[in-house]
N, CA, C and O atoms as a Tinker XYZ file with bonds, in Angstrom:
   244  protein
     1  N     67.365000  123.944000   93.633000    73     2
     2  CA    66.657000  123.013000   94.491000    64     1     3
     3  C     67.424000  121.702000   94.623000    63     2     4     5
     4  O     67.506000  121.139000   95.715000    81     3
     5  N     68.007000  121.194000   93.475000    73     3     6
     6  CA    68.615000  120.257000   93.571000    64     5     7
     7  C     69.970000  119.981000   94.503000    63     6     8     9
     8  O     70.380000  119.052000   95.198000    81     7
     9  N     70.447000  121.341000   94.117000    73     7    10
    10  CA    71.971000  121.315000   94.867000    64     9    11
    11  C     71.756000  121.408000   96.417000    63    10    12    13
    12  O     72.623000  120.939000   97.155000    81    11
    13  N     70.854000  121.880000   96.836000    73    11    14
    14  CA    70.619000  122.201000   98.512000    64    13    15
    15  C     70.153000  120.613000   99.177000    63    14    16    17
    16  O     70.407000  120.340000  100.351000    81    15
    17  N     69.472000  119.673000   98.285000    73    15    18
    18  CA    68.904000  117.998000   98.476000    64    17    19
    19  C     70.371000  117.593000   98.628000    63    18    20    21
    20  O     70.789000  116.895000   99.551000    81    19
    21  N     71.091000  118.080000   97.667000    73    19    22
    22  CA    72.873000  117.404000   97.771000    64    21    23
    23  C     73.194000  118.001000   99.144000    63    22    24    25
    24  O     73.555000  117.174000   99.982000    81    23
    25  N     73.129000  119.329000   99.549000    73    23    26
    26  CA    73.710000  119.583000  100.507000    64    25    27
    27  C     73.569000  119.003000  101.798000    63    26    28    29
    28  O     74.452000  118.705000  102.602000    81    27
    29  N     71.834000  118.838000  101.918000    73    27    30
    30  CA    71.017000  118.153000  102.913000    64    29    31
    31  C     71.321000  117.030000  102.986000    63    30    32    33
    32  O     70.995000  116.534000  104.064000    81    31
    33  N     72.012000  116.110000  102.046000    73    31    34
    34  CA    72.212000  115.126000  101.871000    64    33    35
    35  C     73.713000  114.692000  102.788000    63    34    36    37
    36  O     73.738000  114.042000  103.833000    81    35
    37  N     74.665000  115.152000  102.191000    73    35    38
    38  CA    75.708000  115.091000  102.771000    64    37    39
    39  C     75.905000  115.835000  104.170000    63    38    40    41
    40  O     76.888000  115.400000  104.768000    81    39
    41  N     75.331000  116.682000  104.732000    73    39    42
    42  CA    75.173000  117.167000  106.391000    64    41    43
    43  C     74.563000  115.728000  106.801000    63    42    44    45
    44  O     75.351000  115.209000  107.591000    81    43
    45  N     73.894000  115.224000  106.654000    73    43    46
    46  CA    72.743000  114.057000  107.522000    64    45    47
    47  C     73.464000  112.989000  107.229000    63    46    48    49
    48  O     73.265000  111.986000  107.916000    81    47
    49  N     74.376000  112.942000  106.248000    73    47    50
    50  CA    74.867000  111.051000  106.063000    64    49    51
    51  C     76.503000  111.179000  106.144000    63    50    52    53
    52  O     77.169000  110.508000  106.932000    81    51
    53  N     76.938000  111.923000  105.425000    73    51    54
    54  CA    78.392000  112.106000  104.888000    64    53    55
    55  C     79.556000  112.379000  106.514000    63    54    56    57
    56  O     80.414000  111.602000  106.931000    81    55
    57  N     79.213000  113.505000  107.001000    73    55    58
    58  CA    79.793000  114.035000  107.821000    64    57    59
    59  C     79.738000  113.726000  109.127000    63    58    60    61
    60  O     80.752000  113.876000  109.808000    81    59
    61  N     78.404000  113.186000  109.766000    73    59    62
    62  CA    78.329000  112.242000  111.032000    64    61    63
    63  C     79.282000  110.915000  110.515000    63    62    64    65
    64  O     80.052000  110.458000  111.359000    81    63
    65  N     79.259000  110.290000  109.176000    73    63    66
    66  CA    79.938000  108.694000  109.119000    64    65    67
    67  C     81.715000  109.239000  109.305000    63    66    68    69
    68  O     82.384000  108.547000  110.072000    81    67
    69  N     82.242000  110.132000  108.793000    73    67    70
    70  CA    83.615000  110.856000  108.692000    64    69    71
    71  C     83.711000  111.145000  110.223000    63    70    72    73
    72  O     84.592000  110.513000  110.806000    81    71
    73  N     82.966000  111.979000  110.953000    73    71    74
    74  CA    83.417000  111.789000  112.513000    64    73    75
    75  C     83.626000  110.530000  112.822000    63    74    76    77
    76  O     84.777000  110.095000  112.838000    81    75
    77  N     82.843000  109.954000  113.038000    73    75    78
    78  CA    82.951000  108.665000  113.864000    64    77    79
    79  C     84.088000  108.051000  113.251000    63    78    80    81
    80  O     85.047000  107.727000  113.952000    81    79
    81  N     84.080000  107.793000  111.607000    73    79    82
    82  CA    85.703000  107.210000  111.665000    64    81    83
    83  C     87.019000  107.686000  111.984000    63    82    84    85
    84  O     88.033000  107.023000  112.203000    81    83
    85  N     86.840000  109.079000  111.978000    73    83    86
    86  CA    87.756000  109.580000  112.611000    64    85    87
    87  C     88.078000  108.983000  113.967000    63    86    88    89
    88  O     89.022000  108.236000  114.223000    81    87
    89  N     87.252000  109.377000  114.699000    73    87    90
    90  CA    87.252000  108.831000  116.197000    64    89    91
    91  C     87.642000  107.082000  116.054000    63    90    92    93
    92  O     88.384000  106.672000  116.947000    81    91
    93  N     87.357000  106.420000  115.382000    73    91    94
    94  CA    87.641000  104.834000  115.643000    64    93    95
    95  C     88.685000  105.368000  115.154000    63    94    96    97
    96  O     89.246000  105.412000  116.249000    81    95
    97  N     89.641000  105.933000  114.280000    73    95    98
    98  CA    90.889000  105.991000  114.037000    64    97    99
    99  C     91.733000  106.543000  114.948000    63    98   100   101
   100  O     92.944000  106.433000  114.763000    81    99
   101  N     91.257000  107.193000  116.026000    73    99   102
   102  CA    92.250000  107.775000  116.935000    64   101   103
   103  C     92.191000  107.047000  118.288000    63   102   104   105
   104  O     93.118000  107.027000  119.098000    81   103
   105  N     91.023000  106.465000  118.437000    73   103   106
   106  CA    90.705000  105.542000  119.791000    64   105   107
   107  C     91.732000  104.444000  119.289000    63   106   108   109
   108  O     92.841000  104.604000  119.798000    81   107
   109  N     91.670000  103.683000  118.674000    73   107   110
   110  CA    92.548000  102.913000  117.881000    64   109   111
   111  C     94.014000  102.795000  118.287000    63   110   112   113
   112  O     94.645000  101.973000  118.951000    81   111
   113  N     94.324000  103.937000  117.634000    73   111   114
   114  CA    96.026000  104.400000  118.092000    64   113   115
   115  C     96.276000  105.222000  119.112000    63   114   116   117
   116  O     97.356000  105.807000  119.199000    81   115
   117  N     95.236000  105.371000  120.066000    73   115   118
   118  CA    95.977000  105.918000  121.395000    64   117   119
   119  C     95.644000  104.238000  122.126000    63   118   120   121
   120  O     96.156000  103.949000  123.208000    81   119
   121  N     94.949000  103.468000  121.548000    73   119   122
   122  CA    94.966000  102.331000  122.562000    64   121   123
   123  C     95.974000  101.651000  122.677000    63   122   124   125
   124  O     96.444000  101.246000  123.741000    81   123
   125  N     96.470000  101.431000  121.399000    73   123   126
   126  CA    97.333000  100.169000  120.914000    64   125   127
   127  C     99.056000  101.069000  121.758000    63   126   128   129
   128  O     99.861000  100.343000  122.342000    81   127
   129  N     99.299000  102.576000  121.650000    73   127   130
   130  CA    99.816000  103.280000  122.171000    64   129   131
   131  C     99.884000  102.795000  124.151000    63   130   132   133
   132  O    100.783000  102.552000  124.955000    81   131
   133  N     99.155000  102.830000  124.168000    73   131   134
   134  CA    98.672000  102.984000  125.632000    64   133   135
   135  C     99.003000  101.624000  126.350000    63   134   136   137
   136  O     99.469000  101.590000  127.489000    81   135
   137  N     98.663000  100.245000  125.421000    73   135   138
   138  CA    99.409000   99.442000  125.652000    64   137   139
   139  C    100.552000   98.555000  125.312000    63   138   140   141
   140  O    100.671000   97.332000  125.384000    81   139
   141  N    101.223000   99.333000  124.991000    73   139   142
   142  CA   102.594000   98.707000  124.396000    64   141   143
   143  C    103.180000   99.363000  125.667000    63   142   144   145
   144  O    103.911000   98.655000  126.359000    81   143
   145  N    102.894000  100.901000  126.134000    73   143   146
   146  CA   103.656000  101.446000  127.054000    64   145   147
   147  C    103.112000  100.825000  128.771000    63   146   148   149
   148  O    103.713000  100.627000  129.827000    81   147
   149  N    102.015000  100.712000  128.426000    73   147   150
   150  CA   101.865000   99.492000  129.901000    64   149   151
   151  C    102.700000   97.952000  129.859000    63   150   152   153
   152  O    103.272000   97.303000  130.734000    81   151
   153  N    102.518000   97.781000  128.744000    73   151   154
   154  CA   103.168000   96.171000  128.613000    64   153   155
   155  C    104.925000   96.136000  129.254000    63   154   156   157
   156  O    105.407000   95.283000  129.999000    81   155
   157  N    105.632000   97.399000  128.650000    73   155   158
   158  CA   106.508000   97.646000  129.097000    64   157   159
   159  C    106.984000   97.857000  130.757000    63   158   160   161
   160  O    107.868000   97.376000  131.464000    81   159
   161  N    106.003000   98.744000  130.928000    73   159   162
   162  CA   106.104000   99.168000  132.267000    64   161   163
   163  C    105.597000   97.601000  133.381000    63   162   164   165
   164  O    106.055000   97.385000  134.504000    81   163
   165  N    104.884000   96.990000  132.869000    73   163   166
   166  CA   104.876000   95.681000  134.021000    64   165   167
   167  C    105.344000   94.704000  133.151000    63   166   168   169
   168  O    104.780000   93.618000  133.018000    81   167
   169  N    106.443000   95.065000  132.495000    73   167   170
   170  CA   107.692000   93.635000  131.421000    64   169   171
   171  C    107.768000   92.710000  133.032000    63   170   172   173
   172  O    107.942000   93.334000  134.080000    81   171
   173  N    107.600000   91.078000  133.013000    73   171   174
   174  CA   107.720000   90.060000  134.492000    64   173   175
   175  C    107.063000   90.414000  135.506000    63   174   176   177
   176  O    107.346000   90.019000  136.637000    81   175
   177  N    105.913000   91.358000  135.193000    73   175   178
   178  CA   105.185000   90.585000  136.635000    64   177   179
   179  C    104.011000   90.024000  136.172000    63   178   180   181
   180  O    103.576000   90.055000  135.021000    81   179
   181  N    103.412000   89.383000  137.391000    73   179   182
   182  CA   102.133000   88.738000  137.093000    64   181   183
   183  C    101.023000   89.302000  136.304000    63   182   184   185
   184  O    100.147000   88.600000  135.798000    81   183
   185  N    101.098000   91.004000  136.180000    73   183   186
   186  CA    99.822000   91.976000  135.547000    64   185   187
   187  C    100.298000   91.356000  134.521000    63   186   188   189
   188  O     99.566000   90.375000  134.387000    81   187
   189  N    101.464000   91.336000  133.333000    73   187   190
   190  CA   101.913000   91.422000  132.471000    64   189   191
   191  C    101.796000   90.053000  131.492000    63   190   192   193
   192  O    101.566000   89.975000  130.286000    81   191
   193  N    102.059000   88.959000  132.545000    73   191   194
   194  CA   101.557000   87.235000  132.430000    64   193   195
   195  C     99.756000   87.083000  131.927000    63   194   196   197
   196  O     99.312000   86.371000  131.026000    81   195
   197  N     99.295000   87.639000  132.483000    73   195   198
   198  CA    97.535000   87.948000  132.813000    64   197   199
   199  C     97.350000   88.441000  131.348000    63   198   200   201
   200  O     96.947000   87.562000  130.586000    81   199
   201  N     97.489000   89.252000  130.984000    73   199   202
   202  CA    97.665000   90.129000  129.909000    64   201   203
   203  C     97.857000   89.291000  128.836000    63   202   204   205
   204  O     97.119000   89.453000  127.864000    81   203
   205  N     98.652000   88.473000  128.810000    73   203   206
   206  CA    99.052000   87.946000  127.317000    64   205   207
   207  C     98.610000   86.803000  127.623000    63   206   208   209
   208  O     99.081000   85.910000  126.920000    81   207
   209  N     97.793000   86.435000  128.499000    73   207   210
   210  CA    96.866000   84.939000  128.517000    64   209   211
   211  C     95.958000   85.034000  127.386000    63   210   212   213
   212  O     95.709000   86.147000  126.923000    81   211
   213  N     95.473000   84.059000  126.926000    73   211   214
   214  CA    94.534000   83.649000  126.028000    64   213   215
   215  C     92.855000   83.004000  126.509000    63   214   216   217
   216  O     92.529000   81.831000  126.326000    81   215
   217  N     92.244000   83.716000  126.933000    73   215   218
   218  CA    91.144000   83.311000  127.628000    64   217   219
   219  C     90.002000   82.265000  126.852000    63   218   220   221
   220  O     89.106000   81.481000  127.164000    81   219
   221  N     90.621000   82.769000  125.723000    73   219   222
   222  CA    89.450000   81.518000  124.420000    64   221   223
   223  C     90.183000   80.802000  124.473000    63   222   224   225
   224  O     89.331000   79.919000  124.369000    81   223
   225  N     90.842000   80.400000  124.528000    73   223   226
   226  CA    91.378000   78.969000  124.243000    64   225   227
   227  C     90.887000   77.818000  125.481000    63   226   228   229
   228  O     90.964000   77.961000  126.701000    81   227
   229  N     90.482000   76.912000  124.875000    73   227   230
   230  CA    89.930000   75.905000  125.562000    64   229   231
   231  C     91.105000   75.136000  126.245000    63   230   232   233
   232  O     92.160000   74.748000  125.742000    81   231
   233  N     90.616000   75.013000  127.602000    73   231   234
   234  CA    92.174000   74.270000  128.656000    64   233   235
   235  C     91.936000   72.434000  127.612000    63   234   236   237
   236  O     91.182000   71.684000  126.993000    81   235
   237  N     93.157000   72.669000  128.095000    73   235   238
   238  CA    93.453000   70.743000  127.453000    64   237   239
   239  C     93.467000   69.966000  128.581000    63   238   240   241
   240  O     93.985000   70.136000  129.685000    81   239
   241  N     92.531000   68.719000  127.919000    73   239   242
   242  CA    91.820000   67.462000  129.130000    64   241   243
   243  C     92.682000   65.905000  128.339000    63   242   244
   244  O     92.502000   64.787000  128.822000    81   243
């Protein structure tokens, strides 16, 4: 009885939290992937300027 509460246990908590980090681990590195190879591909133009702006930063008065 006990061991099947363990089993029940780990199906409902263990194995849904292990997907999902999986998935943040691969969303992750196909992003960071995805843009290094865009950054490249518009290296001097304006997309590329846009991109590496800093939108938090407060303009200076």
């Amino acid at each position: 009885m006990g061991g099947s509460v363990v089993i029940i246990i780990l199906l409902i908590v263990i194995v849904p939290v292990s997907i999902i980090m999986t998935g943040l681990l691969f969303s992750g590195l196909l992003g960071t992937v995805l843009q290094k190879e865009v950054d490249k591909e518009n290296q001097g133009t304006e997309l590329y300027d846009l991109s590496q702006k800093d939108f938090y930063q407060k303009p200076s008065s």
